[in-house]
MARMIMAR-324559 format. One line per field, with one value per residue (C-alpha): x, y, z; residue in one letter; residue number from 1. Coordinates in Angstrom, 2 decimals. Each point is the difference from the previous one (the first is absolute). Last residue first. Example, Ala and Ser with C-alpha at 12.3 -4.5 7.8 and 13.67 -1.06 7.14 Angstrom:
# MARMIMAR-324559
u: (13.67, -1.37) $
v: (-1.06, -3.44) $
w: (7.14, 0.66) $
type: (S, A) $
seq: (2, 1) $
***
This chain:
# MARMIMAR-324559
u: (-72.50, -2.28, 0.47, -0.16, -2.05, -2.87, -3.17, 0.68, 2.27, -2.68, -2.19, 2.61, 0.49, -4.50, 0.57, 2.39, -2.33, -2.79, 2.38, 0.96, -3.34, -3.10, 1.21, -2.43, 1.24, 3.73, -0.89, 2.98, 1.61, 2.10, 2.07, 1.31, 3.08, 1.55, -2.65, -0.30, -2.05, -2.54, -2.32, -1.23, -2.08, -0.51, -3.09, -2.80, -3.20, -2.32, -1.80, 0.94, 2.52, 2.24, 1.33, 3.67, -0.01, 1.39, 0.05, -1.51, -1.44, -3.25, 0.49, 1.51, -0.20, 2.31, -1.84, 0.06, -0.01, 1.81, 0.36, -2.94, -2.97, -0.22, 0.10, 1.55, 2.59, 0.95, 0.68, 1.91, 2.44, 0.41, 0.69, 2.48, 2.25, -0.28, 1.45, 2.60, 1.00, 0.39, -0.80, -3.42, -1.31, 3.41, -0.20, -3.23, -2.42, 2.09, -0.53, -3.54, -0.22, 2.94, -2.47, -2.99, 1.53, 1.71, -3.22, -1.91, 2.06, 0.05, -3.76, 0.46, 1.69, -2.27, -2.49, 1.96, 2.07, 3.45, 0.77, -0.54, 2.34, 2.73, 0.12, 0.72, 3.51, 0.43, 0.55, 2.40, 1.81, 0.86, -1.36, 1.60, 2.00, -3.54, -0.59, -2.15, -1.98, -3.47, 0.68, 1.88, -3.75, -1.11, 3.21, -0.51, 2.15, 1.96, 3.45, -0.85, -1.17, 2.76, 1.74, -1.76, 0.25, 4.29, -0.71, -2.46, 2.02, 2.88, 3.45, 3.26, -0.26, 0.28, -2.25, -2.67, -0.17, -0.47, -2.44, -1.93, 0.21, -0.90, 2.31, 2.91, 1.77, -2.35, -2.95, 1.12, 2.77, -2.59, -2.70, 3.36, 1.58, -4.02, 0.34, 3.77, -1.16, -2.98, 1.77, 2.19, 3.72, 1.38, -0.21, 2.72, 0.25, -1.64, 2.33, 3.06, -1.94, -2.77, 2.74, 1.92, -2.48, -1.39, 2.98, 0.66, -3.30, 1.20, 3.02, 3.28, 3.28, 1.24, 1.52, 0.45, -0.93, 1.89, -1.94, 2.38, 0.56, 1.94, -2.51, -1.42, -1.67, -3.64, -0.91, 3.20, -0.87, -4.27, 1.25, 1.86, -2.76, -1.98, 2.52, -0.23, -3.47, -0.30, 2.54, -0.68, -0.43, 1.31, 0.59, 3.09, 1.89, -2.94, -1.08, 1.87, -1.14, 1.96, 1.15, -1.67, 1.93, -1.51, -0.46, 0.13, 0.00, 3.55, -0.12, 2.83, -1.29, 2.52, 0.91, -0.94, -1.95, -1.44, -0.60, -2.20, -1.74, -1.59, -0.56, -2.10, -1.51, -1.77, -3.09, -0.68, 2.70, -2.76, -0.67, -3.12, 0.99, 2.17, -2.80, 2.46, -0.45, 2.24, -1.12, 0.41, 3.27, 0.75, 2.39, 3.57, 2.48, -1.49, 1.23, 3.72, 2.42, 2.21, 0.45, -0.27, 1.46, -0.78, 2.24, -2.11, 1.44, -0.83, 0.09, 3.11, 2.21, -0.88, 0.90, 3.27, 0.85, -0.81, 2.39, 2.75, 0.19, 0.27, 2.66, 2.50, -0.65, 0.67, 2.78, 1.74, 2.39, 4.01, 2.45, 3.53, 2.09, -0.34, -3.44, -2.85, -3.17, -1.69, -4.05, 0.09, -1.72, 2.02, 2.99, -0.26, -0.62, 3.31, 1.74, -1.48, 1.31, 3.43, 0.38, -1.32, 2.59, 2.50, -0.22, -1.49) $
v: (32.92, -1.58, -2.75, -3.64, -0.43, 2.32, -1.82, -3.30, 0.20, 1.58, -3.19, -1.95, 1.81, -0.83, -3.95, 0.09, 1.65, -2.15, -2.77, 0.84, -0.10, 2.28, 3.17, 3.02, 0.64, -0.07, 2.67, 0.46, 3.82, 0.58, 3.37, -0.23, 1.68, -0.03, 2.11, 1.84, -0.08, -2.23, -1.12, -4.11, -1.01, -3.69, -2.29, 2.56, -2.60, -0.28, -3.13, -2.83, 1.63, 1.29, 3.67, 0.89, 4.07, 2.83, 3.49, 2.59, 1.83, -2.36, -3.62, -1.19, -3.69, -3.01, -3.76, -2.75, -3.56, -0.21, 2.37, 1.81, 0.42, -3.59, 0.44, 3.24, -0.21, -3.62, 1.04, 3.35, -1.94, -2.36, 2.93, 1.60, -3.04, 0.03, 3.94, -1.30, -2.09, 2.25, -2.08, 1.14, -0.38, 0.62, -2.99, 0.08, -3.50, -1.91, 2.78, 0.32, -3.84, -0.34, 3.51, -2.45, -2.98, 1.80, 2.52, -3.51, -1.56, 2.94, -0.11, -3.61, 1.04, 2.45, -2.07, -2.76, 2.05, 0.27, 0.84, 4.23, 0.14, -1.74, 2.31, 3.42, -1.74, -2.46, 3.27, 1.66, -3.17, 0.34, -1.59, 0.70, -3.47, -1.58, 1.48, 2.36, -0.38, -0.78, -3.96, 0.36, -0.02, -3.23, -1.54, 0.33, 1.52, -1.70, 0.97, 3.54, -0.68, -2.40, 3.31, 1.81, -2.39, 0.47, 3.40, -0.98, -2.97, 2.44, -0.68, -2.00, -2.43, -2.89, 1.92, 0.75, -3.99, -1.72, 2.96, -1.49, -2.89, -1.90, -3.26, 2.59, -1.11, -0.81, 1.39, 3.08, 0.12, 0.15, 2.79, 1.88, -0.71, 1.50, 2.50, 1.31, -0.11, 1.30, 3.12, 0.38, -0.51, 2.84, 2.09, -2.01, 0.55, -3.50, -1.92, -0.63, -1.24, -2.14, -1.49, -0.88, -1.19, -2.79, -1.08, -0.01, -2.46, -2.10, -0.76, 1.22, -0.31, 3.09, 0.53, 3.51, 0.79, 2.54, -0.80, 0.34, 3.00, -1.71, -0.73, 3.65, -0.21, -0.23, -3.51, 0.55, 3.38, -1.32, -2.93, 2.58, 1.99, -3.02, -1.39, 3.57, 0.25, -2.90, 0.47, -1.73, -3.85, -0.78, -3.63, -1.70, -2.84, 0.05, -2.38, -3.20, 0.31, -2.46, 2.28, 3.47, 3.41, 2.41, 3.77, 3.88, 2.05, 1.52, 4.13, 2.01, -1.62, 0.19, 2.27, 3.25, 1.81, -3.80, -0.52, 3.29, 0.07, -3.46, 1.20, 3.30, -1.94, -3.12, 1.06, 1.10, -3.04, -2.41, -2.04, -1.13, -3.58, 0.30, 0.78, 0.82, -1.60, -3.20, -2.92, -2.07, 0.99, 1.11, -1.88, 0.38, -1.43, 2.82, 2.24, -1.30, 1.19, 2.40, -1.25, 1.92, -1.68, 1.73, 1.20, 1.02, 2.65, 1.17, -3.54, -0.33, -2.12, 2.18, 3.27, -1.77, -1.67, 4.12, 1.28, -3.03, 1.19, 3.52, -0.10, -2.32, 2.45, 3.38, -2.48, -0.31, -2.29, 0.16, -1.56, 1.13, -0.37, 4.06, 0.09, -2.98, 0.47, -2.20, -1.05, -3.37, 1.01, 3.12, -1.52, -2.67, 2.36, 2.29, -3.34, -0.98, 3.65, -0.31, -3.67, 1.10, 3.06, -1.93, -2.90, -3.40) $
w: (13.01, 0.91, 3.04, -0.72, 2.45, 0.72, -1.00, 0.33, 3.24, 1.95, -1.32, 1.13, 3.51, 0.13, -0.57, 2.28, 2.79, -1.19, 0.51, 3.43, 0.90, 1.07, -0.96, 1.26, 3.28, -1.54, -2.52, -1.88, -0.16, -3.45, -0.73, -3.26, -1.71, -3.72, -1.33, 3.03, 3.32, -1.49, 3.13, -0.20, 2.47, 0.13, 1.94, -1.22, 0.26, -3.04, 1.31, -2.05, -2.26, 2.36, -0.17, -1.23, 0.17, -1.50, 1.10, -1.72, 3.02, -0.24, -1.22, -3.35, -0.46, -0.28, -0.15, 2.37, -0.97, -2.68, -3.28, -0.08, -2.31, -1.07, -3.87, -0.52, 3.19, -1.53, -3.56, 1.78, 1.60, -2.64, -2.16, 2.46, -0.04, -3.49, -0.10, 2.24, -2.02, -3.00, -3.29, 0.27, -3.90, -2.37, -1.39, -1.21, -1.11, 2.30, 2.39, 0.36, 0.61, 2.65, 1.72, 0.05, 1.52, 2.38, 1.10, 0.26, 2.59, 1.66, 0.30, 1.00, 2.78, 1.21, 0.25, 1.55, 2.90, 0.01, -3.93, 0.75, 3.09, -1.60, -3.11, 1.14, 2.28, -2.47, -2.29, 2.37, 0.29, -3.98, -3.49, -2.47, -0.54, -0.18, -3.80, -1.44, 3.06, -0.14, -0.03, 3.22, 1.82, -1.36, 0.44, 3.08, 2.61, 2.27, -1.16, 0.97, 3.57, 0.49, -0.73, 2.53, 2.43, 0.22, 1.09, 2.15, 1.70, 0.21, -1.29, 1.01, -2.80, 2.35, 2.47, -2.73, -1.13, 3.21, 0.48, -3.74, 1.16, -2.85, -0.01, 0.18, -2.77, -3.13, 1.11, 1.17, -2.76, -2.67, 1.52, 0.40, -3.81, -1.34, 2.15, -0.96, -3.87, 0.47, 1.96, -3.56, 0.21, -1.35, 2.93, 1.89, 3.74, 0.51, -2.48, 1.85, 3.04, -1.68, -1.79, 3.28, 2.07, -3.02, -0.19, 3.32, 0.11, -3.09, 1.62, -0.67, -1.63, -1.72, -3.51, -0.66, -3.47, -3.33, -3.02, -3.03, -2.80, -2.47, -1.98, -0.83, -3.35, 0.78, 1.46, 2.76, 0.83, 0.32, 2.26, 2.09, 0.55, 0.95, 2.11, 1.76, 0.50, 1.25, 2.63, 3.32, 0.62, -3.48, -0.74, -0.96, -2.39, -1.80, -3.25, 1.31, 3.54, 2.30, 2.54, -0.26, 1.53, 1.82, -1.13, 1.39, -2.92, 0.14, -0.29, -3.03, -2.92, -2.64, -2.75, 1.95, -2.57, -1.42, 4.29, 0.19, -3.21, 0.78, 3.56, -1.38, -2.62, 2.18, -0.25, -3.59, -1.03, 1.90, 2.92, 0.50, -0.35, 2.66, 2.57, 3.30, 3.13, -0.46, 1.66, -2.77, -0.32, -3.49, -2.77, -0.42, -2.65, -3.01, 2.14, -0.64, 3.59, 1.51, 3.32, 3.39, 3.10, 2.97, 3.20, 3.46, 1.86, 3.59, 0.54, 2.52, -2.48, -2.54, 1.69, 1.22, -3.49, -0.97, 2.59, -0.32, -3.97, 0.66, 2.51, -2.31, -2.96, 2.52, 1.07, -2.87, 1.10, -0.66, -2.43, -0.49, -3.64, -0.66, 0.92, -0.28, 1.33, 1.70, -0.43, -1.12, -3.10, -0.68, 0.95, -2.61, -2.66, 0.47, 0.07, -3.13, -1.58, 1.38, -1.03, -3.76, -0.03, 1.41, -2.61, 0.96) $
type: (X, X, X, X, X, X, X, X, X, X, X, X, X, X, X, X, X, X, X, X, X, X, X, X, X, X, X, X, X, X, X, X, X, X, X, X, X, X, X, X, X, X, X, X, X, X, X, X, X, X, X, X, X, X, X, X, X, X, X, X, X, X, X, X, X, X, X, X, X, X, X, X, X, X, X, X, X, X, X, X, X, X, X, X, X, X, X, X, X, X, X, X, X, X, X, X, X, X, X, X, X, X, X, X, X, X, X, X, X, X, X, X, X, X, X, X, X, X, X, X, X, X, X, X, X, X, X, X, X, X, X, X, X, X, X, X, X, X, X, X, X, X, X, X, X, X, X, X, X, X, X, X, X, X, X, X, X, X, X, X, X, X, X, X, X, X, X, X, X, X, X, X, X, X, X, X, X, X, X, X, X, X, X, X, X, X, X, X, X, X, X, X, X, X, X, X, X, X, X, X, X, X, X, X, X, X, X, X, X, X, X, X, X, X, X, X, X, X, X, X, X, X, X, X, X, X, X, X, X, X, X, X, X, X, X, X, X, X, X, X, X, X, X, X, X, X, X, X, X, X, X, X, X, X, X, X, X, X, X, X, X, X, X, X, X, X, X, X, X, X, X, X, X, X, X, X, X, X, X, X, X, X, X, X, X, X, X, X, X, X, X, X, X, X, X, X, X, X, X, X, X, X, X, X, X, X, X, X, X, X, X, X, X, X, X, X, X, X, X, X, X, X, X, X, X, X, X, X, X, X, X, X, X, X, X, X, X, X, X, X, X, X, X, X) $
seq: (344, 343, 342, 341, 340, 339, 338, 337, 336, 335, 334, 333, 332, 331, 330, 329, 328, 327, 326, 325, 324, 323, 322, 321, 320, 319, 318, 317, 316, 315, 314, 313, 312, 311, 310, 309, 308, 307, 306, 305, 304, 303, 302, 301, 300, 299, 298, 297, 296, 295, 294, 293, 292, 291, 290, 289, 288, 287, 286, 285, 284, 283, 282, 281, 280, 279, 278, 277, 276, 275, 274, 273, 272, 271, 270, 269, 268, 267, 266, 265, 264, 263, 262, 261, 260, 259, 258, 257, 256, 255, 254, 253, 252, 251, 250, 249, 248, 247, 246, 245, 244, 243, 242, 241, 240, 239, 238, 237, 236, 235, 234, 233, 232, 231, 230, 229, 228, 227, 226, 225, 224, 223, 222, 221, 220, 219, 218, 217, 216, 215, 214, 213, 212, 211, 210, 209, 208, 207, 206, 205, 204, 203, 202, 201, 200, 199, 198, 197, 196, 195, 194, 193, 192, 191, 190, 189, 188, 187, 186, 185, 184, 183, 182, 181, 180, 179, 178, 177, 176, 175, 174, 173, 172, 171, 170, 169, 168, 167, 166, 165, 164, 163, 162, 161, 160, 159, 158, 157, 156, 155, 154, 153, 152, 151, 150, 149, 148, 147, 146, 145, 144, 143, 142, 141, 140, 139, 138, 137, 136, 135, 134, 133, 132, 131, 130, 129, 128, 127, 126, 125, 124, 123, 122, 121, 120, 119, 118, 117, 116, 115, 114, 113, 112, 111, 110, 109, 108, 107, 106, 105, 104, 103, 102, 101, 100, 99, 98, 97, 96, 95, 94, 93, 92, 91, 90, 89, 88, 87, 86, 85, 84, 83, 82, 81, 80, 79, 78, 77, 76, 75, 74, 73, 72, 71, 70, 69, 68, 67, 66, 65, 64, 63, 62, 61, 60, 59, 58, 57, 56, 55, 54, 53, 52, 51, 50, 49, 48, 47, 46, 45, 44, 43, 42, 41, 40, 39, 38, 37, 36, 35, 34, 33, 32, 31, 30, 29, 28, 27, 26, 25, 24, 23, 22, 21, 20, 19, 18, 17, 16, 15, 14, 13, 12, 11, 10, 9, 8, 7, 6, 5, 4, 3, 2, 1) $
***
């Protein structure tokens, strides 16, 4: 080996073993030395936890069962903005979350978290950008932590639609948490109501989504003005009607109530026409321009209801006058109705 070559492999050696050659003497780079024990220490102690992440073929994965997100509704439309993002970048910069599959010809993994991201990458690959791979981190887990950790990386995201979220809940109840729903609330760490509310949303009929353009618009807000009205028979099947009629209208016109919350208001107003109130109390307007929830039966004020402001209400219940804690409810849900969401 000449000196030139034995000088540079030297210089090489040292830099991976950490010393530092000078004039024939070798001594160690401590900052280098330092900086390895602190992060062996930090991972040692679990303040950091080291991955694997794998560039991989997205054509050698296939989708969790479990997963939460409707692949098949995934489009270029929706998925632009992360498309653009990782052709810009030349690589996808966040792992989908994965696990690997033993004895799978077709898959070698499935995706736990990421569908949009396989399917962004599918699209690169499919339109002139092969060498643009699907970046994963294999994990082992059960289906339950699966399940956890999807629900936890997708729960801030606004793309996923609320449907989309209810429909996984009213799935993972069953299927891991025998149907306890507080089994399932603590091992989500959220409220029973707040987790309710999307049951809520899976659980309506198919009657009722009919009127929507399409599930994915409907939100909790909507449950919310809908829930009341399908509760009782009568006014159920007046619903049920409204849906049917409005999917008519708009196979014949596109354009007929594609807002949701312009359907929401039409089955509102199909059952206010036709029964005259929307459960069993109704809203009137007593003296001093207040507003007031009366019961049907006998006409007895059991809410008072004072605007202060647009954005302010001042609301007295009439303890003497409720007879039950469901009257009561039913009487917050028919406050809820007519003020929530607020106008803006």
């Amino acid at each position: 080996m000449s000196g030139k070559n034995r000088a540079f492999a030297d210089g090489l050696t040292a830099a991976i073993s950490g010393v530092t050659g000078r004039q024939g003497q070798s001594r160690p780079n401590r900052s280098i030395i330092n900086d390895r024990t602190n992060r062996l220490a930090e991972v040692a102690s679990g303040k950091v936890v080291t991955r694997t992440h794998e560039f991989i073929d997205p054509a050698r994965c296939k989708m969790w069962e479990g997963h939460n997100r409707d692949y098949a509704a995934l489009s270029y439309e929706n998925c632009r903005e992360l498309i653009e993002s990782i052709r810009a970048q030349g690589r996808q910069e966040v792992p989908a979350i994965v696990r690997r599959l033993t004895n799978n010809p077709d898959f070698d993994f499935e995706v736990i978290c990421g569908a949009r991201r396989h399917w962004s990458v599918s699209w690169l690959n499919a339109n002139n950008y092969r060498d643009i791979k699907f970046l994963v981190e294999p994990r082992e887990m059960e289906d339950e932590e699966a399940f956890r950790i999807a629900d936890l990386e997708n729960r801030a995201r606004e793309d996923l639609t609320d449907y989309e979220r209810a429909k996984d809940y009213l799935l993972g109840l069953d299927r891991y948490y025998h149907g306890r729903q507080k089994t399932m609330a603590d091992r989500l760490n959220v409220s029973e109501a707040w987790l309710s509310r999307y049951l809520d949303l899976a659980r309506l009929p198919e009657a009722v989504t009919r009127a929507f353009v399409s599930p994915h618009d409907i939100r909790l807000k909507h449950v919310m003005q809908i829930k009341p009205l399908i509760k009782e028979s009568a006014s159920r099947e007046v619903v049920y009607e409204a849906a049917e009629r409005i999917a008519a209208l708009r196979s014949k016109d596109q354009n007929y109530l594609v807002e949701p919350a312009a359907v929401a208001r039409e089955l509102e107003n199909a059952v206010a026409t036709e029964l005259g109130h929307l459960r069993r109390g109704s809203v009137r307007s007593p003296k001093r321009g207040a507003v007031a929830i009366t019961r049907d039966t006998d006409g007895k004020e059991i809410v008072k209801i004072d605007a202060k402001s647009p954005k302010r209400l001042q609301v007295t219940f009439m303890l003497a006058e409720l007879r039950s804690r469901e009257e009561m409810e039913e009487a917050v849900k028919l406050l809820t109705d007519r003020y929530w969401p607020v106008q803006e």
